[in-house]
Each structure stands twice: as structure tokens, then as C-alpha cells.
BADRENBA-174677 format. One line per field, with one value per atom (N, C-alpha, C): residue number from 0; y, x, z; atom name. Coordinates in steps of 0.2 Angstrom, whole numbers, plus 5000, padded with zeros to 4 digits. Each point is the difference from the previous one (the first is absolute). Example, Ala and Ser with C-alpha at 12.3 -4.5 7.8 and 13.67 -1.06 7.14 Angstrom:
<setors>
resi <- (0,0,0,1,1,1)
yy <- (4972,5006,5006,5005,5006,5005)
xx <- (5066,4996,5004,4998,5004,4996)
zz <- (5039,5000,5000,4996,5001,5003)
name <- (N,CA,C,N,CA,C)
</setors>
This chain:
<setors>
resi <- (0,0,0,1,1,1,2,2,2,3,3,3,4,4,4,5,5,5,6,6,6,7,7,7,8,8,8,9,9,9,10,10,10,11,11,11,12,12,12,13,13,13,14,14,14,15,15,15,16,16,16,17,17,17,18,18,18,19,19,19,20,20,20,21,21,21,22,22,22,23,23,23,24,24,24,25,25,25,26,26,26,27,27,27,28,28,28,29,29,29,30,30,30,31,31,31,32,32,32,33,33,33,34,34,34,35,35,35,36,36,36,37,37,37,38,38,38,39,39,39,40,40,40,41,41,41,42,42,42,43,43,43,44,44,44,45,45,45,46,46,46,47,47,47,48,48,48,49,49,49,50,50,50,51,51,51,52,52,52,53,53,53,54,54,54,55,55,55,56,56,56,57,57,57,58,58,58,59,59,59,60,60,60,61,61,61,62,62,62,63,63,63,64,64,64,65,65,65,66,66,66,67,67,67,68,68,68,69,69,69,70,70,70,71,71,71,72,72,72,73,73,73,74,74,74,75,75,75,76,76,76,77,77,77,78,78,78,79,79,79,80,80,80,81,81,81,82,82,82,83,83,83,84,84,84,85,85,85,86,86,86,87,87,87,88,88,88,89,89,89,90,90,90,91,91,91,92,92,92,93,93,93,94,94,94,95,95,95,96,96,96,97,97,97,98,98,98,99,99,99,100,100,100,101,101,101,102,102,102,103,103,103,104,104,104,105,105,105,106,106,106,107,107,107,108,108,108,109,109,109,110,110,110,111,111,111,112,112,112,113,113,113,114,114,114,115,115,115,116,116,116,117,117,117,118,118,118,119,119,119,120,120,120,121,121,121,122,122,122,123,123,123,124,124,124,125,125,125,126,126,126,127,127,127)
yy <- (4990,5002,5008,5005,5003,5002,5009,4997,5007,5000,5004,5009,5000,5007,5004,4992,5003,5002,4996,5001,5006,5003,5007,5004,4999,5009,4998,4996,4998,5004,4997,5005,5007,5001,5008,5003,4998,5005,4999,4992,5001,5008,5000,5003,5009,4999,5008,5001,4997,4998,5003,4996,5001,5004,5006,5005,5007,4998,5006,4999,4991,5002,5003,4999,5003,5008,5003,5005,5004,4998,5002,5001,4993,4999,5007,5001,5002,5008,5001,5006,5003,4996,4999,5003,4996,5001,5006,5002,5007,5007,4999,5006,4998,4994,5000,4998,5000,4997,5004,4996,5003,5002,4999,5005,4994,4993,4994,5000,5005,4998,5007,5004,5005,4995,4994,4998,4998,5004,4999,4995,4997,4992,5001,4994,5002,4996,4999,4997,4993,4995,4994,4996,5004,4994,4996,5004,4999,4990,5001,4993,4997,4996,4998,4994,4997,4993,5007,5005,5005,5003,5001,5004,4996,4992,4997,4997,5001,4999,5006,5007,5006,4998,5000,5001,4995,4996,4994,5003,4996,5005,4999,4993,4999,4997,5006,5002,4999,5004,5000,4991,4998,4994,4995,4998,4995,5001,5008,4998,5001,5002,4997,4992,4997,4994,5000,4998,4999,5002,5005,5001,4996,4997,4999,4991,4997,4994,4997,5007,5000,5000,5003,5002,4990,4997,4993,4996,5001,4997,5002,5005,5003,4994,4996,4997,5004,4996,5004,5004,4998,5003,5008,5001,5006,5004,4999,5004,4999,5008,5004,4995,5001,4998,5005,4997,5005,5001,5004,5001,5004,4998,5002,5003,5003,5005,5005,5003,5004,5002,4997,5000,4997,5004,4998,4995,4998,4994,4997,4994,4999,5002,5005,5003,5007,5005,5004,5000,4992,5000,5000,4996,4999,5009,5004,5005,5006,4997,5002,4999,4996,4997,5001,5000,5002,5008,5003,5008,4999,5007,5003,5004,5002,5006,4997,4993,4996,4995,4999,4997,5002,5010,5002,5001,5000,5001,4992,4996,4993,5001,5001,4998,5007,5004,5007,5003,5002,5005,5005,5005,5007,4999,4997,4997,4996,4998,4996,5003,5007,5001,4996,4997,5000,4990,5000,4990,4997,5004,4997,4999,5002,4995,4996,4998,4993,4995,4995,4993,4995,4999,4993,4996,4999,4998,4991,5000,4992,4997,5006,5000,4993,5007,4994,4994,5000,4992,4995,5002,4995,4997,5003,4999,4995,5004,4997,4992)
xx <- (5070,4997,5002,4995,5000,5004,5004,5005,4994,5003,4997,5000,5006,5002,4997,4998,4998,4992,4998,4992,4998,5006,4998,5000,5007,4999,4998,4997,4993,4994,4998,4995,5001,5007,5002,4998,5001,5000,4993,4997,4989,4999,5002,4996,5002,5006,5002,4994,5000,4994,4993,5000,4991,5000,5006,5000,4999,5002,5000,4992,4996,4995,4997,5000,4996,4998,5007,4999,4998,5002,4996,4993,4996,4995,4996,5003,4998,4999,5007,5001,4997,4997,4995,4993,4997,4994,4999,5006,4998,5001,5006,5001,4997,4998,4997,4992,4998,4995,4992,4999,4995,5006,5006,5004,5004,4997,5005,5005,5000,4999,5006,5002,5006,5006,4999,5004,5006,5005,5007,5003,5004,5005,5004,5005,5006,5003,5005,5001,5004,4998,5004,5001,5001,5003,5007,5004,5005,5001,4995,5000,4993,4999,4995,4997,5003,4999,4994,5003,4998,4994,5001,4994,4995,5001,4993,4998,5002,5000,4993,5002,4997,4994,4999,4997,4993,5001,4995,4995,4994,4994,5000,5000,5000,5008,5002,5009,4999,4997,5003,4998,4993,4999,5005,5002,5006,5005,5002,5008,4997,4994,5000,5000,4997,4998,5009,5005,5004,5007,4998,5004,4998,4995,4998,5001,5001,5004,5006,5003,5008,5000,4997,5000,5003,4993,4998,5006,5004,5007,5007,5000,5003,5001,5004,5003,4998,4996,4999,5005,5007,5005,5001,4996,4998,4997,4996,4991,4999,5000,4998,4993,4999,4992,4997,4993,4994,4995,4999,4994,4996,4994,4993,4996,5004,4995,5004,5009,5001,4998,5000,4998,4993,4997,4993,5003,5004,5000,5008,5003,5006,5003,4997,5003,5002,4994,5002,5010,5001,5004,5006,5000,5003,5005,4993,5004,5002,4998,5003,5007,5002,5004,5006,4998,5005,4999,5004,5000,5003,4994,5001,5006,5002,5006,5005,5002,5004,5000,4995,5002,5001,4999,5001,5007,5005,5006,5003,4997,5004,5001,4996,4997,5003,5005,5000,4994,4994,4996,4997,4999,5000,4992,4996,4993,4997,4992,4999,4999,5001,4999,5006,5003,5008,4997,4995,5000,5001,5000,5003,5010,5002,5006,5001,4994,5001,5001,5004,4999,4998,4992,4999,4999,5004,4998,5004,5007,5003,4994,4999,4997,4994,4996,4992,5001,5006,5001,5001,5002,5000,4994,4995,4994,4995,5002,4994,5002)
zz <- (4899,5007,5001,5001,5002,5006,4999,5006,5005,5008,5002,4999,4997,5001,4991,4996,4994,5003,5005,5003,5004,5002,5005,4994,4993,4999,4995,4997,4995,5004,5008,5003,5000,5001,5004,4992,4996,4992,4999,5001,5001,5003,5007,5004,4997,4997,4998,4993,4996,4995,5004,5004,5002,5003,5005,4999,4995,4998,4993,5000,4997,4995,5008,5006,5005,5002,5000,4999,4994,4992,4997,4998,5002,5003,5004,5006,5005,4996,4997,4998,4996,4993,4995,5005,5004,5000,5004,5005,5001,4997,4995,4997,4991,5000,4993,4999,5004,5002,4994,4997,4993,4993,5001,4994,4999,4997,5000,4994,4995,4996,5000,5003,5004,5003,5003,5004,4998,5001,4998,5001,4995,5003,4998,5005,5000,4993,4998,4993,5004,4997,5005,4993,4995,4994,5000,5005,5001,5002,5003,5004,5000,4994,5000,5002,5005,5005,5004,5005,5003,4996,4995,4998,4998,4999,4998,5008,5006,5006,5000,5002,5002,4995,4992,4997,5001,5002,5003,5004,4999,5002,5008,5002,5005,5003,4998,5002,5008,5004,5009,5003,4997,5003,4998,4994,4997,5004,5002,5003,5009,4999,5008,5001,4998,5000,4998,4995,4999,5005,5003,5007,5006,5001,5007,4998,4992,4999,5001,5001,4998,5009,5003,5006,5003,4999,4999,5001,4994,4998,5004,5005,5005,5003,5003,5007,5007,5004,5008,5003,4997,5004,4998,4990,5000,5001,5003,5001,5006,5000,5007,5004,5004,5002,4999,4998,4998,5006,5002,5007,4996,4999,4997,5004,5006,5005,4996,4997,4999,4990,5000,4992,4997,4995,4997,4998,4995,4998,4999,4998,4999,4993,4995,4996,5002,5006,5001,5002,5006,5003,4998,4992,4997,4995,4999,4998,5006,5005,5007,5001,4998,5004,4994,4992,4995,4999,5004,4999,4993,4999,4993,4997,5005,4998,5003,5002,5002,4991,4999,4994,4993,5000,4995,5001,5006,5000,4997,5004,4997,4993,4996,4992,4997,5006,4994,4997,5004,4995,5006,4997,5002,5005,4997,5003,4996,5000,4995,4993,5000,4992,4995,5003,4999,4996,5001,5001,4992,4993,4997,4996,5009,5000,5003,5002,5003,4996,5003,4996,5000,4998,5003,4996,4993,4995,5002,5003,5001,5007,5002,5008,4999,4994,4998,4993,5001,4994,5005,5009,5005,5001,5000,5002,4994,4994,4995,4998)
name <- (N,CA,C,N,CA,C,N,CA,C,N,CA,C,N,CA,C,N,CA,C,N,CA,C,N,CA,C,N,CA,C,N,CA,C,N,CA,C,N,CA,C,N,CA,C,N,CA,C,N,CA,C,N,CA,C,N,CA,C,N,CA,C,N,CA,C,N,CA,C,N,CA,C,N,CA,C,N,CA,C,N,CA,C,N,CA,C,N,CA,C,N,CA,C,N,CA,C,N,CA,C,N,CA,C,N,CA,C,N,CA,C,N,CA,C,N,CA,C,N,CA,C,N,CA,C,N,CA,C,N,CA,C,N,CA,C,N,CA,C,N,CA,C,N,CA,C,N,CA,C,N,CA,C,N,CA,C,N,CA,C,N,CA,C,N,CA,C,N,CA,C,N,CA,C,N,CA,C,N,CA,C,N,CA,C,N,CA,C,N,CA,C,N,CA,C,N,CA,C,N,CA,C,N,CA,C,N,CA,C,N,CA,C,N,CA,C,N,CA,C,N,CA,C,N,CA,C,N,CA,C,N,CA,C,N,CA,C,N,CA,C,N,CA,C,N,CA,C,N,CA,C,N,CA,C,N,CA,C,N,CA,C,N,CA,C,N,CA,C,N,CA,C,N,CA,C,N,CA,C,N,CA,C,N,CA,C,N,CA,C,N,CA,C,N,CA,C,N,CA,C,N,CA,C,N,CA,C,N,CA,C,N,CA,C,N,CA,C,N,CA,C,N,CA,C,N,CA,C,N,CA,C,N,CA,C,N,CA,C,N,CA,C,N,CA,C,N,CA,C,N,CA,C,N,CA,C,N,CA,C,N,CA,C,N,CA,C,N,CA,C,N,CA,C,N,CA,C,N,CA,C,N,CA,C,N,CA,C,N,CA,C,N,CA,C,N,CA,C,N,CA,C,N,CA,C,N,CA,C,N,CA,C,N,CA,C,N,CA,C,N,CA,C,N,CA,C,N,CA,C,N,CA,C,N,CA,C,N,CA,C,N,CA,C,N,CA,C)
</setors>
């Protein structure tokens, strides 16, 4: 059985994840935009649970979808209430609600460029 605390920072380390691929994403298309094939990467050999994450084509949907399950798995006594008049939707509220520069201090990393020292490698043997 999955414990709770392995369920938050299993999500907490997802969402630090879809950070990165999001802004590199965003960042990509506006300063690379026609010159794909310029676009700098970061080296994430280090950790390759992490890197074969990022490298996935459809990397943002999987760990979207794979955060808002974990979400799922949360006890009510954990999760906030969601009000859909403040938020497009309950993933925006989700990464609302887990500040980003609150979780690079939890996990030790400087910001997302930092994500392969993360460790989700016991994290995702929970899951499979």
C-alpha cells in the first residue's frame, strides 16, 4: 500500500518535472522558433528515470494526467477545495496550490533546471 507522504512528493517531484518540460516548451518556441535543430539541452544523463521522462514525446500530458491521479489518491483531509469559478481547471489549481519555488527548496534544487537530482526512481517502482 501506497503510503500518503510517498503520494504528495511522488506528485511534488511530477509537477517539478512538467515544470521544466513546460517552460522549456514555452521557451523553445519563442526564442527557437524555425531553428530546432539550435535548441540547447540540458544533459540529464545523470538520471535517467528523469531523462527518459522529459524525453517522451508526449512528456506534459502523461505527467499531467499522472498528477491529477495522484491527486485522486489524496484523502479529503488532504486537498484543499477546488472552486472552478477561480481556476480554468483542477490541474491549473493543482499547480497553484504547489508553489514552485517552495518545492525547489523542499527537494534542494536551485529551480527546475536542477530536476535531474531528483529521485523518483523508488518513488515510480510504487506505482508500477
Amino acid at each position: 500500500m501506497i503510503k500518503i507522504e510517498e503520494v504528495i512528493e511522488l506528485q511534488e517531484k511530477l509537477i517539478i518535472i512538467y515544470k521544466y518540460i513546460s517552460q522549456k516548451r514555452m521557451f523553445n518556441k519563442f526564442y527557437f522558433s524555425g531553428m530546432e535543430d539550435q535548441i540547447p539541452s540540458r544533459d540529464l544523463s545523470s538520471n535517467p528515470m528523469v531523462k527518459e521522462i522529459v524525453e517522451l514525446e508526449d512528456a506534459e500530458d502523461m505527467l499531467k494526467e499522472s498528477i491529477l491521479e495522484l491527486e485522486k489518491m489524496l484523502p479529503p483531509n488532504f486537498k484543499e477545495d477546488y472552486d472552478p469559478e477561480d481556476f480554468n481547471n483542477e490541474f491549473q489549481y493543482i499547480l497553484f496550490k504547489n508553489n514552485p519555488d517552495a518545492l525547489y527548496l523542499k527537494y534542494e534544487l536551485k529551480d527546475s533546471e536542477e530536476i535531474e537530482k531528483l529521485d523518483i526512481s523508488a518513488l515510480m517502482e510504487l506505482i508500477e
